[in-house]
N, C-alpha and C positions, 0 to 999 in steps of 0.2 A: 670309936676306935680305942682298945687300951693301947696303954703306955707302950713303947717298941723298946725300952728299955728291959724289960719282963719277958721279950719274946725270943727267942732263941734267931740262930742266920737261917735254920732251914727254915722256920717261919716264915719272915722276913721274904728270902726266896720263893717261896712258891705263893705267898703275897704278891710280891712283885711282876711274876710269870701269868697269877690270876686277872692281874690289870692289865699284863699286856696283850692277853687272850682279849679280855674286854672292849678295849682300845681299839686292835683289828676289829674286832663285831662291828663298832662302833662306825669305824672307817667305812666297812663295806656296808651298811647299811646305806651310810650315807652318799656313797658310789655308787649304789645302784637307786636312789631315787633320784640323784643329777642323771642317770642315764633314760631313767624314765620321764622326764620333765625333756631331755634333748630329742629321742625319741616322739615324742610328742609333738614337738616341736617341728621334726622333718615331718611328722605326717597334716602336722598343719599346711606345711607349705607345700609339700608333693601331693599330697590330698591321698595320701595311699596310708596302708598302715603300718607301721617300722619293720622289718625284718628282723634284725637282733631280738635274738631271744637270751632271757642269762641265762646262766647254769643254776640246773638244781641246787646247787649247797648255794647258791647268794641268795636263794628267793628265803630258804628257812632263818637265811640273818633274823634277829631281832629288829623290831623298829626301834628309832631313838625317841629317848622319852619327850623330847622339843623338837620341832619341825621348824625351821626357819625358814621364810617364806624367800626361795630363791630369785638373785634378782634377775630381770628379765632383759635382755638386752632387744634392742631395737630392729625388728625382721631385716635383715640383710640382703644382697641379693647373694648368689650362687657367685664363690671367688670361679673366675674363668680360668679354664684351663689354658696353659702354658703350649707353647710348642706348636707342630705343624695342625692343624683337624686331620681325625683320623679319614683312612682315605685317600688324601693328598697328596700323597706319598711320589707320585709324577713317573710313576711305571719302573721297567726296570732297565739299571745302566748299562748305557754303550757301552759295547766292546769293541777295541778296536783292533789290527794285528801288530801295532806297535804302538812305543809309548811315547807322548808329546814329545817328549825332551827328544826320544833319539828319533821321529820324524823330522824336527825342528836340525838337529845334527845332521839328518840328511840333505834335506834341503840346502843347507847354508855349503855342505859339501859341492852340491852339483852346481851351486851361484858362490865362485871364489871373491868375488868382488864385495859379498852382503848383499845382505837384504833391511829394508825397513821392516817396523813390525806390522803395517797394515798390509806389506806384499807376502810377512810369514801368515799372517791371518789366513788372507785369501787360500795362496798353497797348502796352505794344512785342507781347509774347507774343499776346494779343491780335488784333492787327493782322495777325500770319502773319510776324511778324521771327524767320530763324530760327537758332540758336547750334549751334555745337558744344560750346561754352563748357563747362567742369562745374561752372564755380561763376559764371554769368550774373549775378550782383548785382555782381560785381568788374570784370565790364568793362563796365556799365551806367555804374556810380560812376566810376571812370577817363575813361570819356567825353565825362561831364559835367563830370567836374574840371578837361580839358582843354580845354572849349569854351570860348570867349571869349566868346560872347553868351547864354550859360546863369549866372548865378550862384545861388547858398543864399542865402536869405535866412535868418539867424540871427535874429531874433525868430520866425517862423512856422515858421523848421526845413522850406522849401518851397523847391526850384527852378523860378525864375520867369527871364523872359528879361531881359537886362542891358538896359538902357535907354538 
């Protein structure tokens, strides 16, 4: 390389622009044989052969002048998937003609005295209110806990309407 003293900025600049064209080459070069070595890899273990295909302009990349022999990590199994199995989904939700809070508002209505929550249980069920719930006492309790014009009365351990 001569002296960069002697070379003028435009020099310099389109120097600098030539390495960093090189540099990308370089990159994508080396991006596309880690994709071929992963590639490889799923069809080791799927027994099929990769789908991905690159795009025309990565495949004319130059190759790098040194290939370093990438390292291999240990066959893993398949991370599992998260969430419900497709499928499972448990069909599709009740409708009811009214909504818990204000059956539970009616009910307590027509029983001035209260109710406990295993007689609101029954009377919702009862009535044809229908849950997918798996533990229906929890989002009975939640409902009422939430209503404003529902309280417990703690002497009688009964939900009556707030007053």
């Amino acid at each position: 390389m001569a002296r960069t003293a002697e070379k003028s900025l435009e020099d310099l600049q389109t120097l600098i622009e030539a390495k960093k064209a090189e540099l990308e080459d370089l990159k994508k070069s080396k991006l596309m044989t880690e994709l071929k070595a992963v590639e490889s890899e799923i069809a080791e273990l799927t027994g099929k052969a990769a789908t991905a295909k690159p795009k025309a302009a990565a495949k004319a990349a130059p190759k790098p002048a040194a290939k370093k022999p990438a390292a291999k990590a240990a066959p893993a199994e398949a991370p599992k998937r998260r969430g419900r199995p497709p499928g499972s989904g448990g069909g599709k939700r009740p409708k009811n003609t009214m909504s818990l809070k204000a059956l539970c508002v009616e009910l307590l209505t027509k029983n001035k005295k209260g109710l406990t929550l295993e007689d609101i249980i029954t009377k919702t069920q009862e009535s044809g209110y229908k849950s997918s719930a798996s533990n229906f006492k929890t989002v009975v309790y939640q409902t009422l806990y939430n209503a404003d014009e529902i309280v417990r009365d703690k002497a009688t351990k009964l939900y009556v309407l707030s007053k």
